[in-house]
N, CA, C and O atoms as a printed pandas DataFrame, in Angstrom:
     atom_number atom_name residue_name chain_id  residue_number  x_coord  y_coord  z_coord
0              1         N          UNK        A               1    0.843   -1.170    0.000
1              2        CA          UNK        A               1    0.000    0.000    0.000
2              3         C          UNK        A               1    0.891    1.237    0.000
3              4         O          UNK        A               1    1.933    1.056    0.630
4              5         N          UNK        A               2    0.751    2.484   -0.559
5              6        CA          UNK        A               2    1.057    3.271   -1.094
6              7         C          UNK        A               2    1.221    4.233    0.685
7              8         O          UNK        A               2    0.562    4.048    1.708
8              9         N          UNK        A               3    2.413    5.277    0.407
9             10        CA          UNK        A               3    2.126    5.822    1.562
10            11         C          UNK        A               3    1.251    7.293    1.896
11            12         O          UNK        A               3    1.105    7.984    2.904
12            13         N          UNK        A               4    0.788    7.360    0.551
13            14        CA          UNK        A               4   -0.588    8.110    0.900
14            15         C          UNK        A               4   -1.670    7.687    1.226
15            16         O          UNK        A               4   -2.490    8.258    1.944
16            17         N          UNK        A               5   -1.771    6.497    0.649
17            18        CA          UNK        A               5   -3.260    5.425    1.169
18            19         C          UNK        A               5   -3.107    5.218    2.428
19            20         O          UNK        A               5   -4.068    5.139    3.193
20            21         N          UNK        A               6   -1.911    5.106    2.788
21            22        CA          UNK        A               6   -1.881    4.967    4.498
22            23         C          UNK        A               6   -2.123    5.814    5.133
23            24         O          UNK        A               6   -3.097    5.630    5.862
24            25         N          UNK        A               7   -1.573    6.889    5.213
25            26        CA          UNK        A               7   -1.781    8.671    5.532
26            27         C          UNK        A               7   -3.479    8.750    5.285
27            28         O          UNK        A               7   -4.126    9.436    6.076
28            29         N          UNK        A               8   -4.037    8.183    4.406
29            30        CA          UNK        A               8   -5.682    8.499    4.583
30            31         C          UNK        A               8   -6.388    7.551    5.300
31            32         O          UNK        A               8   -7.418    7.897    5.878
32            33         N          UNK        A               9   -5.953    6.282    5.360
33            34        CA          UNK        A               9   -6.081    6.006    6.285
34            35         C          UNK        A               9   -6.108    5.812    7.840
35            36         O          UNK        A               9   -7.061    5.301    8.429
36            37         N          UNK        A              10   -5.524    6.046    8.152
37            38        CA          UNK        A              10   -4.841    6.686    9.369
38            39         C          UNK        A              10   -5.371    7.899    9.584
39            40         O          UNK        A              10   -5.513    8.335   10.727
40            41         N          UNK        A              11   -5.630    8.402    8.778
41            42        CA          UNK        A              11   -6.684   10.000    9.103
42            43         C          UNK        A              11   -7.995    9.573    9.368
43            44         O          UNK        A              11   -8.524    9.979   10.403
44            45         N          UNK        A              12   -8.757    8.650    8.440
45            46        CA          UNK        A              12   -9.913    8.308    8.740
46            47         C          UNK        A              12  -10.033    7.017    9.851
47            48         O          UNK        A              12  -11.136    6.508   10.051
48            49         N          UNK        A              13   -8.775    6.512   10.579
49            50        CA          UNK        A              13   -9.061    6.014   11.837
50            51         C          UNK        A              13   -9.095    6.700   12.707
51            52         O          UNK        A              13   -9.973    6.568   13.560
52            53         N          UNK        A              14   -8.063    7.752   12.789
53            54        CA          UNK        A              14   -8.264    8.588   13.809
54            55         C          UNK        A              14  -10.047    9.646   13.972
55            56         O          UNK        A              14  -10.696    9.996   14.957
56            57         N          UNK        A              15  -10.180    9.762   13.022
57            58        CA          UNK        A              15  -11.720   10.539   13.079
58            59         C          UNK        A              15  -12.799    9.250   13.544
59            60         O          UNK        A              15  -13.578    9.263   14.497
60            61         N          UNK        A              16  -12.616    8.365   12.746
61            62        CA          UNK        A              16  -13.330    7.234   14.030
62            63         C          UNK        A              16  -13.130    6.769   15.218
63            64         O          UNK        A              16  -13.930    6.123   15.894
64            65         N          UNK        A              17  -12.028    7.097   15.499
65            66        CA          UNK        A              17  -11.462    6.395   17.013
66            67         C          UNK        A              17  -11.183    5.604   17.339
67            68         O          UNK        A              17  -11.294    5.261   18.516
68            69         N          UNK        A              18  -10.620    4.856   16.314
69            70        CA          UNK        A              18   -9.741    3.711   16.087
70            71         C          UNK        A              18   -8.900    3.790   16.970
71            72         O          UNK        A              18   -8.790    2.813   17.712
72            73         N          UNK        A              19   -8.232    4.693   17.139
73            74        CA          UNK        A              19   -6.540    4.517   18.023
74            75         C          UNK        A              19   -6.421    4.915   19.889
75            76         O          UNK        A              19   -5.664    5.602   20.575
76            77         N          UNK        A              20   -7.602    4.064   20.148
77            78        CA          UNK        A              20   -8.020    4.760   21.364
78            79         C          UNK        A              20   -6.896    4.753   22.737
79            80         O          UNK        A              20   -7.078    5.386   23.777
80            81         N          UNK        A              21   -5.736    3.889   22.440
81            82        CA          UNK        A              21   -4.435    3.639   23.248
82            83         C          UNK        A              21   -3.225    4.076   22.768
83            84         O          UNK        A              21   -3.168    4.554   21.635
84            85         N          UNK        A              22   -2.076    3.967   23.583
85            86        CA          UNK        A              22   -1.084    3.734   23.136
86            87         C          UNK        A              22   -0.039    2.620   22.174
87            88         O          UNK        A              22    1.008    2.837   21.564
88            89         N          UNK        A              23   -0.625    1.721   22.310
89            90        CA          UNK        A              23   -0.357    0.032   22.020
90            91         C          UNK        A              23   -1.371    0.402   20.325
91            92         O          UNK        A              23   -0.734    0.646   19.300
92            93         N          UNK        A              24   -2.499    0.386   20.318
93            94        CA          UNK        A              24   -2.886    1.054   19.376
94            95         C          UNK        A              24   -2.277    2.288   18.634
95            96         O          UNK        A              24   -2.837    2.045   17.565
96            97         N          UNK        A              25   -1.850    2.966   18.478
97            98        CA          UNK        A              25   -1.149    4.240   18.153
98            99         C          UNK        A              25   -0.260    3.579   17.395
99           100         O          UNK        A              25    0.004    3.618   16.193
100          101         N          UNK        A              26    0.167    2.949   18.329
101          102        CA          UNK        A              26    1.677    2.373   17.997
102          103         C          UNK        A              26    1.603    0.935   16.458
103          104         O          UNK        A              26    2.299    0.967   15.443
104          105         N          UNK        A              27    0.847    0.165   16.714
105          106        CA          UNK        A              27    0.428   -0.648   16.031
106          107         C          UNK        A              27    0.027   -0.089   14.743
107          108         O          UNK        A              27    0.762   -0.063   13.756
108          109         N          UNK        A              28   -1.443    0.462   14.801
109          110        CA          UNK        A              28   -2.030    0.859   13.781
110          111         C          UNK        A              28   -1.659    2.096   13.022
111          112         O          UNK        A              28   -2.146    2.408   11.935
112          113         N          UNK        A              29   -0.640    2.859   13.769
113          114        CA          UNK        A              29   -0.186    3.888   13.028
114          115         C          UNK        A              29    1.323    4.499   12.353
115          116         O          UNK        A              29    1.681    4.989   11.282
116          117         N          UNK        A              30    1.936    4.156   13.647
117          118        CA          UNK        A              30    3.445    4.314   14.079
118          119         C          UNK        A              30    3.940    3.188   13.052
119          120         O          UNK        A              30    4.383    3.542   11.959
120          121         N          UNK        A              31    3.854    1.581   13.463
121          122        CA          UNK        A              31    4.290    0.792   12.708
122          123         C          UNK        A              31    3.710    0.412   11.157
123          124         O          UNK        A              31    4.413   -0.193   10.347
124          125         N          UNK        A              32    2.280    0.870   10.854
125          126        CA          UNK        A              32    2.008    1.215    9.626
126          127         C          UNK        A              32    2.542    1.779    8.612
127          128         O          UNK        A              32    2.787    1.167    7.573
128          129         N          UNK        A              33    2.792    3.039    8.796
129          130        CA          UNK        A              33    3.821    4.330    8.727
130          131         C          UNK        A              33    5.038    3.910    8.320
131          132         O          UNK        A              33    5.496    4.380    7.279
132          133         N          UNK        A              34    5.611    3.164    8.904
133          134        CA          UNK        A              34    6.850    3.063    9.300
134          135         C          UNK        A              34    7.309    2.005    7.946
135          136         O          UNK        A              34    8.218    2.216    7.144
136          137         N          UNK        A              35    6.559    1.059    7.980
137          138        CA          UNK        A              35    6.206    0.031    6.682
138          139         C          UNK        A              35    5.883    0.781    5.270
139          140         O          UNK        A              35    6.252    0.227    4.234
140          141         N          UNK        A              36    5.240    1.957    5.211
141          142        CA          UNK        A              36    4.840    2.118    4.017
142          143         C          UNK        A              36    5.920    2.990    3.708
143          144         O          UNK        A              36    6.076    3.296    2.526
144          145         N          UNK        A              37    6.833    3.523    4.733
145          146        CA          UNK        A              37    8.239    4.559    4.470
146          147         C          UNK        A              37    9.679    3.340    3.823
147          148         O          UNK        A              37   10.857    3.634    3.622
148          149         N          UNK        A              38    8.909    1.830    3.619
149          150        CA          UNK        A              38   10.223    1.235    3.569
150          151         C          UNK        A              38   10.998    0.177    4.730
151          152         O          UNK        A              38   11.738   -0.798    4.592
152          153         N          UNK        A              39   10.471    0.843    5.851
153          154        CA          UNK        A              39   11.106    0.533    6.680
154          155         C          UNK        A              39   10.392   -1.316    7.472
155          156         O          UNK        A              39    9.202   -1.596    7.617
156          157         N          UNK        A              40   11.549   -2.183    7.810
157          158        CA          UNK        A              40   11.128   -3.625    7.759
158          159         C          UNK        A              40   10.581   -3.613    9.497
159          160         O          UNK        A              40   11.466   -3.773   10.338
160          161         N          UNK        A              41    9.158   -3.426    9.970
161          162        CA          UNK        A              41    9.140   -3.834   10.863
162          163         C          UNK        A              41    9.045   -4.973   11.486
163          164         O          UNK        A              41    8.795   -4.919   12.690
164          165         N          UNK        A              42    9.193   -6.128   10.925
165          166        CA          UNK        A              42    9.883   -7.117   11.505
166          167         C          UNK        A              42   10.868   -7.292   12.015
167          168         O          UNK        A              42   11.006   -7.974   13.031
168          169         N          UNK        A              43   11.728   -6.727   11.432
169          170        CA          UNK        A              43   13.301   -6.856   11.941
170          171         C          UNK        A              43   13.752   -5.646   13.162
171          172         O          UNK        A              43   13.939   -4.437   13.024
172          173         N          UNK        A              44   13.822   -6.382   14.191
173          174        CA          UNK        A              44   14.238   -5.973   15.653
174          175         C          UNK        A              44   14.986   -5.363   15.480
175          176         O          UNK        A              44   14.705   -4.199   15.765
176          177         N          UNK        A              45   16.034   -5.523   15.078
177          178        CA          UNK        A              45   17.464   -4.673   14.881
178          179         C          UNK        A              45   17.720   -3.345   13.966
179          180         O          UNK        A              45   18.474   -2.372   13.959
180          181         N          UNK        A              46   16.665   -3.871   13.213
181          182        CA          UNK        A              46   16.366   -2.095   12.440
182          183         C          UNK        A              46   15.393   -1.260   13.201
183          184         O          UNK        A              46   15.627   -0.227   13.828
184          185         N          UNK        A              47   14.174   -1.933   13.026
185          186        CA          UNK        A              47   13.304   -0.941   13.950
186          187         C          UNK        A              47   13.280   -1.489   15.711
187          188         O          UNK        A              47   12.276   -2.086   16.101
188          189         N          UNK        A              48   14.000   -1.328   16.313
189          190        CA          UNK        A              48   14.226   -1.570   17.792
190          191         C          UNK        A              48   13.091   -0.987   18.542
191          192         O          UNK        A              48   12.918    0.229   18.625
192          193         N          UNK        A              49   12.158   -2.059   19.200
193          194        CA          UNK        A              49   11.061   -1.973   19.878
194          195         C          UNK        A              49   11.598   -1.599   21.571
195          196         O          UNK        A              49   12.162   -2.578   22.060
196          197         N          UNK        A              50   11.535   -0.553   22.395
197          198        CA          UNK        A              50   11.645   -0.312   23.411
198          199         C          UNK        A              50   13.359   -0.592   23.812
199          200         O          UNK        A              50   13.953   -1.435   24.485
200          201         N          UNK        A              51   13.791    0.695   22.943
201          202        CA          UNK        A              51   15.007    0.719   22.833
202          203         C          UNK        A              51   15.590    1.204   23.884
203          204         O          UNK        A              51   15.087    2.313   24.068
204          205         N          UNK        A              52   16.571    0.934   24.878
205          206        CA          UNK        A              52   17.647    1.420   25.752
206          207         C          UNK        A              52   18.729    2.183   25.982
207          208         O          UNK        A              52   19.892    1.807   25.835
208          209         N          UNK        A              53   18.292    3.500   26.425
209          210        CA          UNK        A              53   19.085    4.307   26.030
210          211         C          UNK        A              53   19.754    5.128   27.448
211          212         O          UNK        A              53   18.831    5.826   27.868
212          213         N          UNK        A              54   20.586    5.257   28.054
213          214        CA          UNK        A              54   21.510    5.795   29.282
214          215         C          UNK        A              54   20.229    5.461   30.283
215          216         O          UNK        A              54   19.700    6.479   30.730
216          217         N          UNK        A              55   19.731    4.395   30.644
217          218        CA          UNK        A              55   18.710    3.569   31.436
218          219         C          UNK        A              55   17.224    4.013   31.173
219          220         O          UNK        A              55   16.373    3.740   32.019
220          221         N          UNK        A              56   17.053    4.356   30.590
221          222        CA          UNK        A              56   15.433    4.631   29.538
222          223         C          UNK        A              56   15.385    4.210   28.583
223          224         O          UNK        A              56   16.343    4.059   27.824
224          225         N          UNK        A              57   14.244    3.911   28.376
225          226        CA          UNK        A              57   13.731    3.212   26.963
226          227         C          UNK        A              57   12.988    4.387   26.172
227          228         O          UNK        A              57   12.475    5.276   26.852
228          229         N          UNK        A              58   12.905    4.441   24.899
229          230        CA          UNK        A              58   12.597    4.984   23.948
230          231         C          UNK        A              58   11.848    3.642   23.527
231          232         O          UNK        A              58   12.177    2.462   23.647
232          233         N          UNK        A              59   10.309    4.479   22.795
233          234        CA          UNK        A              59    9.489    3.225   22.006
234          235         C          UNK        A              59   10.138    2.473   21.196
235          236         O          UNK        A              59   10.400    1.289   21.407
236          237         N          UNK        A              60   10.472    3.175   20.113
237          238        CA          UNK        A              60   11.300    2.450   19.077
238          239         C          UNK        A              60   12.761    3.509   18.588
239          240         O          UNK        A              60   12.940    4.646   19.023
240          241         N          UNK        A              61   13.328    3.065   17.978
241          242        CA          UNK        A              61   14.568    3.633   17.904
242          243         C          UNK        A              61   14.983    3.077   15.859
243          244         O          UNK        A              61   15.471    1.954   15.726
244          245         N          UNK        A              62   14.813    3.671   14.936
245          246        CA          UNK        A              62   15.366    3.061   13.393
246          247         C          UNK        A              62   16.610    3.213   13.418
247          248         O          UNK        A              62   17.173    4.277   13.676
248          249         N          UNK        A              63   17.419    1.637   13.020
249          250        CA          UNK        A              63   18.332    1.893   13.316
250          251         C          UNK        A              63   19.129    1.637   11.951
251          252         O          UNK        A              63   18.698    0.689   11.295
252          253         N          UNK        A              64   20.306    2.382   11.378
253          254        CA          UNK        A              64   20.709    1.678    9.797
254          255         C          UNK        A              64   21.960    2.535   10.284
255          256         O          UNK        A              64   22.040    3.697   10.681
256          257         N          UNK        A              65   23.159    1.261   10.057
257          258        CA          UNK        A              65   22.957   -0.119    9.612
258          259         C          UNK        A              65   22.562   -0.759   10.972
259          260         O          UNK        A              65   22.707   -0.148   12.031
260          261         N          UNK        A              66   22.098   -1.913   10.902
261          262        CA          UNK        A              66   21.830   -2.718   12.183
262          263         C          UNK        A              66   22.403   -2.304   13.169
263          264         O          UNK        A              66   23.593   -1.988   13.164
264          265         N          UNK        A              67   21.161   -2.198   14.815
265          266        CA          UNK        A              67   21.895   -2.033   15.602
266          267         C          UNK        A              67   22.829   -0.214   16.156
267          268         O          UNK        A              67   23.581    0.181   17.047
268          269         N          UNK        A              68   22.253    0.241   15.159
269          270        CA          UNK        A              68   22.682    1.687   15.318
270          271         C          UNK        A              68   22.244    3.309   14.603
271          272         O          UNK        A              68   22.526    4.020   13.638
272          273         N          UNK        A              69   21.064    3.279   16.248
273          274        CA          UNK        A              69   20.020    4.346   15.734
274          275         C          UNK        A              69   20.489    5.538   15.153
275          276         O          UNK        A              69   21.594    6.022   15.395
276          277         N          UNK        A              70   19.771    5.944   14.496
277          278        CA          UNK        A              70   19.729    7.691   13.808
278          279         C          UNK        A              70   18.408    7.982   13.629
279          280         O          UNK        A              70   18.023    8.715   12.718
280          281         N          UNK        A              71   17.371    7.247   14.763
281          282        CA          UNK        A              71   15.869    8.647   14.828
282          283         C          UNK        A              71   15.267    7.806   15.860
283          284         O          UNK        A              71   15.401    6.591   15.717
284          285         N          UNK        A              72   14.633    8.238   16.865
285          286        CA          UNK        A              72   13.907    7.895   17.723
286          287         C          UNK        A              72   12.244    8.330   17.759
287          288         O          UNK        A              72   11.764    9.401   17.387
288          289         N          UNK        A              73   11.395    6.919   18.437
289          290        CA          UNK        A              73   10.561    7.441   18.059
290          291         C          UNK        A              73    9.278    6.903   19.674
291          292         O          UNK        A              73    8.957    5.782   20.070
292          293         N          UNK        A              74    8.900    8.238   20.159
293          294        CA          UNK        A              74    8.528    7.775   21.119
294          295         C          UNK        A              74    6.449    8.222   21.086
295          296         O          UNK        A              74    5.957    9.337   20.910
296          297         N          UNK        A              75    5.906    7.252   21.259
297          298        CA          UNK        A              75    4.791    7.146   21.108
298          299         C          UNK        A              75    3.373    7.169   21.862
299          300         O          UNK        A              75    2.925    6.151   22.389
300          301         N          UNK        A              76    2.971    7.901   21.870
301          302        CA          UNK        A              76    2.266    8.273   22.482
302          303         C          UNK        A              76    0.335    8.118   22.106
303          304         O          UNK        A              76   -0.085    8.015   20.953
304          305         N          UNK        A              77   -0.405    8.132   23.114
305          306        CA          UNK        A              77   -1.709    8.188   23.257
306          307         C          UNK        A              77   -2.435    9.584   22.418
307          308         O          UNK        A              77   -2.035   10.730   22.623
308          309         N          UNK        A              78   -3.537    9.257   21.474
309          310        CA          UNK        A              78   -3.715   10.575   20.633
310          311         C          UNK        A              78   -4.418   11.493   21.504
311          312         O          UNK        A              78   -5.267   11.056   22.280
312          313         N          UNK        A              79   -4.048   13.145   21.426
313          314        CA          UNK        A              79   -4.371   14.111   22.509
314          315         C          UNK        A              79   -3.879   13.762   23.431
315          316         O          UNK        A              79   -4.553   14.216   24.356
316          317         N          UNK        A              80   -2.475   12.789   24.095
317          318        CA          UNK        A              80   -1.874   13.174   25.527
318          319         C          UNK        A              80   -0.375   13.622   24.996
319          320         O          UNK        A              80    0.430   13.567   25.925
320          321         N          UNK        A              81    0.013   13.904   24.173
321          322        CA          UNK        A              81    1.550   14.478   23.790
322          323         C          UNK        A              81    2.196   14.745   24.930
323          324         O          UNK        A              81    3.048   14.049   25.482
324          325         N          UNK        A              82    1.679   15.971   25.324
325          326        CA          UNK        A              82    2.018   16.582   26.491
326          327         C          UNK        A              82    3.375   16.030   27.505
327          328         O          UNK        A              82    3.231   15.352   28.522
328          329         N          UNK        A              83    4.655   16.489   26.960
329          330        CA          UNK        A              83    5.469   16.066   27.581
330          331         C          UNK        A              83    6.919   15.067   26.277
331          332         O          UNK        A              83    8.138   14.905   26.322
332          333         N          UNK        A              84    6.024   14.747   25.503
333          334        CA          UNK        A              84    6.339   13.743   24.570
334          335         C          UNK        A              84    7.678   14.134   24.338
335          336         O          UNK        A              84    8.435   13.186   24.131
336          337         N          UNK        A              85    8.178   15.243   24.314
337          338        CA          UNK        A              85    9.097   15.957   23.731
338          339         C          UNK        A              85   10.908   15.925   24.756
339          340         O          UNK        A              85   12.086   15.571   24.694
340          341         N          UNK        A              86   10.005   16.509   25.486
341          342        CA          UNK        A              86   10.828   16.451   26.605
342          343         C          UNK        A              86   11.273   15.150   27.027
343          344         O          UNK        A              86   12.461   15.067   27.340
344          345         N          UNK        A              87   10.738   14.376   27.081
345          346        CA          UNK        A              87   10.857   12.647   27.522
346          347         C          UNK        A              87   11.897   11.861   26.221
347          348         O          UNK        A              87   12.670   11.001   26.645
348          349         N          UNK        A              88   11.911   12.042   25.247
349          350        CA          UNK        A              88   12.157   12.131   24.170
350          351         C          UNK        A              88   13.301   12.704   24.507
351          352         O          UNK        A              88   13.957   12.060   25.325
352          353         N          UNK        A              89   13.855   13.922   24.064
353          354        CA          UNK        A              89   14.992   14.926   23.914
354          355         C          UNK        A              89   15.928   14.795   25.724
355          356         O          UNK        A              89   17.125   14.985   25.936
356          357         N          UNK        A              90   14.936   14.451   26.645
357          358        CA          UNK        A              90   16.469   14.080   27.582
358          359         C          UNK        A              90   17.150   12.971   27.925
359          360         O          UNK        A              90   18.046   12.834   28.758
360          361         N          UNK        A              91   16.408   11.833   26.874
361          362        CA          UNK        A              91   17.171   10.620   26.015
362          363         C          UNK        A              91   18.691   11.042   26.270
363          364         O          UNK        A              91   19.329   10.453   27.143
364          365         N          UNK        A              92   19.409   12.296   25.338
365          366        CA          UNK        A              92   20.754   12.435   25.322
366          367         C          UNK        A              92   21.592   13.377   25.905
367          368         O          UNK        A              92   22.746   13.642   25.567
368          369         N          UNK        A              93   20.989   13.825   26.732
369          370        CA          UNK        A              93   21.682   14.832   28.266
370          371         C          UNK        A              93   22.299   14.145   29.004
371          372         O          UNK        A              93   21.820   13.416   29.873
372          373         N          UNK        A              94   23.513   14.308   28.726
373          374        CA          UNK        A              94   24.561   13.716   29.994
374          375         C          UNK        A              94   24.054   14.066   31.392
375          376         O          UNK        A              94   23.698   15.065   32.018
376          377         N          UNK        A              95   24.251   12.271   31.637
377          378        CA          UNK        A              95   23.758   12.434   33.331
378          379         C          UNK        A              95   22.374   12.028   33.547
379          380         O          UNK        A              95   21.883   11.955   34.673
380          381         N          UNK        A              96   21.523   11.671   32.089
381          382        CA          UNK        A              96   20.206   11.199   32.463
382          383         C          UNK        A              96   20.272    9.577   31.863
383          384         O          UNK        A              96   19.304    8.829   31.996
């Protein structure tokens, strides 16, 4: 599927209320997404599910080549962001 068909989709779940969790979010959108960009979510080592990072986990972490991220991706409940960012970004502050 095309990654605009997904993008409309994903628009018209969210207006139904499809994605009423996090685990949902993540599933039906995040890893959707993520598939129609190319990316193999099967493979653990590329897309790293509850990745470990200076003793926190990050949701997922893409990692190329295996094993070594360059984007993090932390996931959240639709309308609770709030914070997302911050939780996210002190991932790489020495000392956290």
């Amino acid at each position: 599927m095309s990654l605009t068909r997904s993008i409309e989709d994903v628009r018209a779940g969210i207006k139904a209320g499809r994605y009423g969790n996090e685990a949902a979010v993540s599933q039906g959108i995040v890893l959707r997404l993520l598939q129609a960009l190319g990316w193999p979510t099967y493979d653990t080592q590329v897309v790293c599910p509850e990745f470990s990072l200076s003793g926190r986990r990050v949701d997922y972490a893409l990692c190329h080549p295996s094993n070594r991220p360059v984007a993090f991706i932390e996931v959240k409940q639709i309308g609770q962001s709030d914070g997302a960012e911050r939780q996210l970004f002190e991932l790489n502050r020495p000392g956290k």
